[in-house]
N, C-alpha and C positions, 0 to 999 in steps of 0.2 A: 388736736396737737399732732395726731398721725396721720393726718388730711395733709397737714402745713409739711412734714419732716419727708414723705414722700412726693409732696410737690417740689421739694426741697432739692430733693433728690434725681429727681426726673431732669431739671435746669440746670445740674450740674456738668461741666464737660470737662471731660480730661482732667477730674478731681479738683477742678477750678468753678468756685461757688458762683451763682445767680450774679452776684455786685461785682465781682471781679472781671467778667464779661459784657455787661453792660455798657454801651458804646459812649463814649465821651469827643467834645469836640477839641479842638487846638488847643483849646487851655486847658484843657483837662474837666469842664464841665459836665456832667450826666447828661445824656439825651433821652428827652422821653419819648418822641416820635419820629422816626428817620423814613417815613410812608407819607406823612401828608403836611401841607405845609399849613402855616397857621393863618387863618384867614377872616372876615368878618362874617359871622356866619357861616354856614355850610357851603354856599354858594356866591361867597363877597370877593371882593378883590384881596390879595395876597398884601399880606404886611410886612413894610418892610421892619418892623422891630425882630422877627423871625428871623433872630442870632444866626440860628447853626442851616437853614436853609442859606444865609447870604454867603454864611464860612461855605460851606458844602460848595455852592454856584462859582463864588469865588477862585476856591483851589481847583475847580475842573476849569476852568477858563484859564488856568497859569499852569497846566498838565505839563507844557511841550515846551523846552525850550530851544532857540534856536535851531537846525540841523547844520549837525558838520556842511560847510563849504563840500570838501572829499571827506571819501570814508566815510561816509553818513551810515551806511547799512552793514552792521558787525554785530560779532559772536563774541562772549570774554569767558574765560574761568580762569583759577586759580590752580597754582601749582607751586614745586623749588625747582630749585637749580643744583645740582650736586658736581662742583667743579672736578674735571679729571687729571690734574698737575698743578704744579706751584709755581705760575708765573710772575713772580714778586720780582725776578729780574728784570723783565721790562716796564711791570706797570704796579703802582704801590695800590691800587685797586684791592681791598681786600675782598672781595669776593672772589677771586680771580688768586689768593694768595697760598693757599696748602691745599692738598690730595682730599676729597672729600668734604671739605667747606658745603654747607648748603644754606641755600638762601631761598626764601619764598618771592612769590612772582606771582604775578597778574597779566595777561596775555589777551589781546582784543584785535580779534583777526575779521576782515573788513572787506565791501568791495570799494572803488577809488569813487571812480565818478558819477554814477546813480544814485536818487533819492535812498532815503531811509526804506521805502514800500518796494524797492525793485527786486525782483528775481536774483537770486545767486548763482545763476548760470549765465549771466553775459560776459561777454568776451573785454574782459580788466584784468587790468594789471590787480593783485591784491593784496591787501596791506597785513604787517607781520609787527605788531609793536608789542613789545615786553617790558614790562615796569620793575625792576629787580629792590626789591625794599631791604636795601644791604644794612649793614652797621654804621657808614657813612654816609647816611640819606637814601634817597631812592636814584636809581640810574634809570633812565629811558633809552633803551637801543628801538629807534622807529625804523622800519625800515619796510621792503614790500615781499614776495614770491618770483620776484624775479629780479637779475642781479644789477641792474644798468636802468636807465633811464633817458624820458625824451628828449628832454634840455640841459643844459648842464649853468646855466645860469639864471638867477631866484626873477631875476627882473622878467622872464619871458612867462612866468609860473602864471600869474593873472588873466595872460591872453592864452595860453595855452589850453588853460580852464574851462572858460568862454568857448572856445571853438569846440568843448567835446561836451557841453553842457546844453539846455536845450536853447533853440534859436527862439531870441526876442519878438521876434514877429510869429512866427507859429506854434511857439512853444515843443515842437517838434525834437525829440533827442536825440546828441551823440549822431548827426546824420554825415555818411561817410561825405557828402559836397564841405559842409564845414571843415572837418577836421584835416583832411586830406588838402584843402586849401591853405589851410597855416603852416602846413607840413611840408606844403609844398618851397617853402622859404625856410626853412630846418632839416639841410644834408646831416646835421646831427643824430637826429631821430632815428635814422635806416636802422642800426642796430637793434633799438628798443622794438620797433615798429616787427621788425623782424621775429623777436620774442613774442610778442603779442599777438601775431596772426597766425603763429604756430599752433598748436595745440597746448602746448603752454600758455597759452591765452584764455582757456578755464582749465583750473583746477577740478579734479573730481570732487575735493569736499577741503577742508583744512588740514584736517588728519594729513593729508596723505599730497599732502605739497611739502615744499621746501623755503626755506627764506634767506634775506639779504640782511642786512644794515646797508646796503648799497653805499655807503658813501665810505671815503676812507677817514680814519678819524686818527688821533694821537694816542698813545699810549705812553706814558711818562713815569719812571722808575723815582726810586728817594736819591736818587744823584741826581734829577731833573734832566736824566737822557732823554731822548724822544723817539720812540719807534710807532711809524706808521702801520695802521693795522683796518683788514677788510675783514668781518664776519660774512660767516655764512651757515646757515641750518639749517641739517639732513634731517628728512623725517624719519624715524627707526620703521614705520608703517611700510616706507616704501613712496615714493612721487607716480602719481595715476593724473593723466589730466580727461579729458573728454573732448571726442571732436563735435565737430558743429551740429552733428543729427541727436549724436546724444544725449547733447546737453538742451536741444528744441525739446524732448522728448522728458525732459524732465521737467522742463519752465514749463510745459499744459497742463500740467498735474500740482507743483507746487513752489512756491516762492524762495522759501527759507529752505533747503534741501542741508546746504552745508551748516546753519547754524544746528539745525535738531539730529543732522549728523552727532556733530562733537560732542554735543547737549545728552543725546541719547549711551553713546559709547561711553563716556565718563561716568554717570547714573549707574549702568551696566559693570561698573568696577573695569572696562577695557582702558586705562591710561592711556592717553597719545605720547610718545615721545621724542622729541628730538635732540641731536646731537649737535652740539655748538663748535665752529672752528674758525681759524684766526689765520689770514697771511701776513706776512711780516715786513716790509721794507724799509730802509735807511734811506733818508733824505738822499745822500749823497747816490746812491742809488740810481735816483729817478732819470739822471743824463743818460745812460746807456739804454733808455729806452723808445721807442719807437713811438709815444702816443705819451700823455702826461697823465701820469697815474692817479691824480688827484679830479681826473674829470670823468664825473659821473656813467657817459653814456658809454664807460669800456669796463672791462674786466680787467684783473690781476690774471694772465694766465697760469696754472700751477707750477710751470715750466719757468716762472720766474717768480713765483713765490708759490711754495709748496705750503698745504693746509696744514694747522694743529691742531689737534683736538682737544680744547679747552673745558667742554664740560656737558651735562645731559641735562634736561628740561622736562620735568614728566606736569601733564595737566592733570588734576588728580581730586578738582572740588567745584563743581558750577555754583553760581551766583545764586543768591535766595532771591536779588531780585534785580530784574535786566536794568529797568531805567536807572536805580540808583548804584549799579557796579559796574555797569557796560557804557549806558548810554551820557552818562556823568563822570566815566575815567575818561581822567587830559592826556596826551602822551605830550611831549615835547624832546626832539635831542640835544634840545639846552639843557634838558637836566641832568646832570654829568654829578661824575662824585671824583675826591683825590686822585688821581692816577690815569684819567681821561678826559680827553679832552676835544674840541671840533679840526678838523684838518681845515687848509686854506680853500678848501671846494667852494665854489660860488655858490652854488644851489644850496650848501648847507649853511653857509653862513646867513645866506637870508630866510633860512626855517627857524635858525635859533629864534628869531626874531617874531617869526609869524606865526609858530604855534602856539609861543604861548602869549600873544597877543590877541589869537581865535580863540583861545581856551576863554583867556577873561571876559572877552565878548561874550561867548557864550553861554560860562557858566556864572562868571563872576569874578570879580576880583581875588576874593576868600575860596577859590576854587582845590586849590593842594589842598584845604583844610576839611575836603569832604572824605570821609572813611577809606574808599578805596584807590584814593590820590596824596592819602597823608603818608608821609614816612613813618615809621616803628621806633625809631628816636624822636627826642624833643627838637622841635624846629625851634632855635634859640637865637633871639634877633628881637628888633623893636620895631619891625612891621608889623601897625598897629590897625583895628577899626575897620571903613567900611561893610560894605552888605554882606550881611550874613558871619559877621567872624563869629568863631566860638572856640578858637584858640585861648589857652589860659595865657592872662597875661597879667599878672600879679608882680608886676616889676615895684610895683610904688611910685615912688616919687620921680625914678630914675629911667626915664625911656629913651634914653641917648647911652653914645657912648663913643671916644671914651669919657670918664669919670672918674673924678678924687674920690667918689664915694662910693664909687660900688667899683674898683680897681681890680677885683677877681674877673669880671666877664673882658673879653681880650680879645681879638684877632693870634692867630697862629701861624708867623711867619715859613712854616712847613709845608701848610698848603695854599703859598701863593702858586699861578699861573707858571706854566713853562715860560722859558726868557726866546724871544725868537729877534732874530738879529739882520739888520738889511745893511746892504752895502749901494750908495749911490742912485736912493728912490725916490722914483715922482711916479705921482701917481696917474690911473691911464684909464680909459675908456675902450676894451680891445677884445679880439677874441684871445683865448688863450691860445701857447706856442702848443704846437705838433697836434692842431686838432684830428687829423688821421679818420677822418669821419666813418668811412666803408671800411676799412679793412676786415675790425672784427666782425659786423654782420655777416659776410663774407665769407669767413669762418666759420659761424653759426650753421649758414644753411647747407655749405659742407658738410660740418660733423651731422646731420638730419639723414635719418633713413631715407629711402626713396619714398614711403608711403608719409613721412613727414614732411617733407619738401612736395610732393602731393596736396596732402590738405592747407599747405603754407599759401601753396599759390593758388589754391582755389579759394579758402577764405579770404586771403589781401586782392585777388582780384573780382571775386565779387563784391565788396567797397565799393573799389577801384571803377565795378560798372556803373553803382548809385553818381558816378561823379560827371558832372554834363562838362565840365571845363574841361577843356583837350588838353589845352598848355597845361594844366594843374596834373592829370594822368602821364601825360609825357615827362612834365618832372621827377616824377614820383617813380617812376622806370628807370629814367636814367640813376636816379639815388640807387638803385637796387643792382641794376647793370652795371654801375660801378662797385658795388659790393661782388659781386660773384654775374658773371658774362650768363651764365645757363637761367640764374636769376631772374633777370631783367629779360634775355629774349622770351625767356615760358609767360613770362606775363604780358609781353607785345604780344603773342601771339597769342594767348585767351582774352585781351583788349581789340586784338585787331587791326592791330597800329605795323603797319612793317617800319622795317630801319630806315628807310629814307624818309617817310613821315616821323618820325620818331627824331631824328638827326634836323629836319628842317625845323620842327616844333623848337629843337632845344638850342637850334641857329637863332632863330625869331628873337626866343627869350636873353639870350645874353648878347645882343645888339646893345 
């Protein structure tokens, strides 16, 4: 008996008995051998009645699902929001509604265009999406580390992809002859592009960047006023980016640099935090401006809408486990709560549509209902079944509505949509008015130090030498030349193109 009570004992772990640890399959079955499979004899062929070898074979073969289109390769932890004023005047958002409110949040910071396995030192834009699990659902502010973007309408989104994705013939990546050739038909782009070859084109880690909601969205009061509003988020860290040697110097050594960053500092008790803030405009507003503020690839300057500081963001809890909290959260900016809502941006009005129509591709139809994409309230509705639900749904007999019988479950005339109103519309195939293309790039490589405007032009013009197309180079000069004259000639002149080649090329092309 003291032979058995200290064998007893020895098996024990973590005050948890011998049977309690004992490995069981999907259903809960006991396993008695997880080392060899069951076989005909010692040395027969493998049977297939050997349950938990087929479960085991099985669930490694269904490991992976999909990879994001974008964004494949991201970092997530958990964290709140502790808002810093009571903006119930413009928007009935209750998280947004008194001094001190905090709400919990989920945070999955990403690069755009590389696989899931690629280095977090290449030169991307990167993605900044927050899942806020408020009292009225969950809100998604997706957005990226930098504040504008290349297109500004959702239709170009598909090709744009394609050209920065690898080439179907040689599998080849992101190679500057592709992209710079789509680009070269997109004067829109100079701004973004401008961002992106700067040293704002890697981030040191996530800590210690900045982000967008890039798009402008609505904000809607209990009078159903409507105030236009752009986010933006400071890191308390500090913004560190890295130039092009030190971010080489980091990809030979290792991959994940920024995720075991955040991963390691959080563990460490060092919270990241950022600082949330909001610009403001009124519709009526948007005529005395120069550019239309609803399109993506510009900024609000502050000088026409000054920032507010709406609230702090501390990360405060990593994931226990990546694929089921990281690689399995949906973001979409369709997912909106009372008080917000999508502005008329073209680009965002075909995300609402397409993230989370990637989401279900990807993960499923039943996708919100997995842990770290559900909301902290009852999701109440008679969205029923398919794969994988596990939503309660203990409605009875009654899974409609409305209903004589079950007359308590309601819609709540309160939180219908804001009323938006057109005077004398047909509808149009067009670019938008005041596209203003160069200006703010322009701008940008202006406000650059001389050692930033430095690496600007030696990183966009080494691209610019991968690219064999002259007309595609000479375009892509003139986009910049008209942003800013010092611009465009520093980069004929590290391309090698003087101005009368430069001027014939771009005679040629607009024949």
């Amino acid at each position: 008996m003291m032979k058995q009570i200290t064998l007893f004992a020895l098996l024990a772990i973590g005050g948890q008995t011998l049977f309690a640890q004992t490995m069981r399959t999907n259903t809960g079955a006991l396993i008695g051998d997880n080392q060899n499979s069951k076989t005909i004899g010692n040395n027969g062929q493998v049977l297939l009645e050997d349950i938990h070898l087929i479960e085991k074979l099985a669930a490694f073969d269904r490991e992976r699902i999909p990879e994001r289109v974008v964004h494949a390769r991201g970092a997530g932890a958990y964290g709140e929001f502790v808002a810093a004023a009571d903006f119930s005047e413009v928007t009935k958002a209750k998280m947004f509604s008194a001094k001190g409110k905090k709400t919990p949040l989920f945070v999955r910071f990403s690069t755009v265009v590389h696989q899931a396995g690629s280095p977090e030192t290449y030169r991307d834009p990167r993605g900044f999406a927050v899942k806020f699990y408020t009292e009225d659902g969950n809100y998604d502010l997706v957005g990226n580390n930098l504040p504008v973007f290349f297109i500004r309408d959702a239709i170009k989104f598909p090709d744009m992809v394609h050209a920065f994705k690898p080439s179907p013939l040689t599998n080849e990546a992101s190679h500057p002859r592709r992209v710079f050739d789509f680009f070269a038909k997109v004067p829109e782009a100079t701004h973004m592009l401008t961002w992106l070859y700067s040293d704002y084109g890697i981030p040191a880690n996530f800590r210690e960047m900045n982000g967008s909601g890039v798009h402008a969205f609505k904000w809607v009061n209990e009078k159903g006023e409507v105030t236009y509003v752009k986010y933006t988020w400071k890191s308390k860290q500090g913004e560190r980016n890295l130039e092009q040697a030190e971010a080489d110097k980091i990809q030979a050594t290792m991959t994940e640099h920024a995720t075991m960053d955040l991963f390691n500092n959080i563990k460490a008790g060092n919270f990241p935090k950022w600082d949330l803030y909001v610009q403001l405009l009124k519709a009526e507003e948007f005529d005395a401006l120069d550019f239309n503020p609803l399109d993506v690839t510009k900024v609000w300057p502050e000088s026409v809408a000054k920032l507010h500081l709406v609230g702090t963001m501390t990360l405060n809890k990593n994931v226990d486990n990546y694929f089921q909290e990281v690689e399995q959260s949906a973001f979409s900016p369709g997912t909106l709560v009372p008080g917000i809502e999508p502005s008329e941006d073209k680009l965002l009005q075909g995300r609402l549509f397409s993230y989370f129509d990637t989401q279900r591709y990807r993960i499923g139809g039943n996708f919100q209902q997995l842990p770290v994409n559900a909301p902290k309230v009852e999701s109440n509705n008679y969205n029923q079944n398919g794969v994988m639900s596990s939503k309660k749904q203990s409605f009875g007999d009654i899974n409609y509505q409305p209903s004589e019988n079950r007359p308590e479950v309601k819609d709540d005339t309160k939180f219908k949509y804001s009323v938006s109103r057109f005077k004398n519309v047909e509808t149009a195939q067009a670019k938008i008015s005041k596209p203003n293309d160069f200006k703010q790039a322009g701008e940008l490589y202006r406000s650059f130090s001389k050692k930033d405007q430095d690496n600007l032009i030696a990183n966009l013009s080494g691209a610019l030498k991968q690219v064999n197309n002259q007309t595609t180079v000479a375009k892509m000069i003139f986009y910049f030349y008209q942003a800013d004259r010092d611009y465009g000639m520093r980069l004929a002149k590290e391309l090698n193109l003087s101005r009368a080649e430069l001027e014939q090329v771009i005679a040629n092309t607009q024949k």
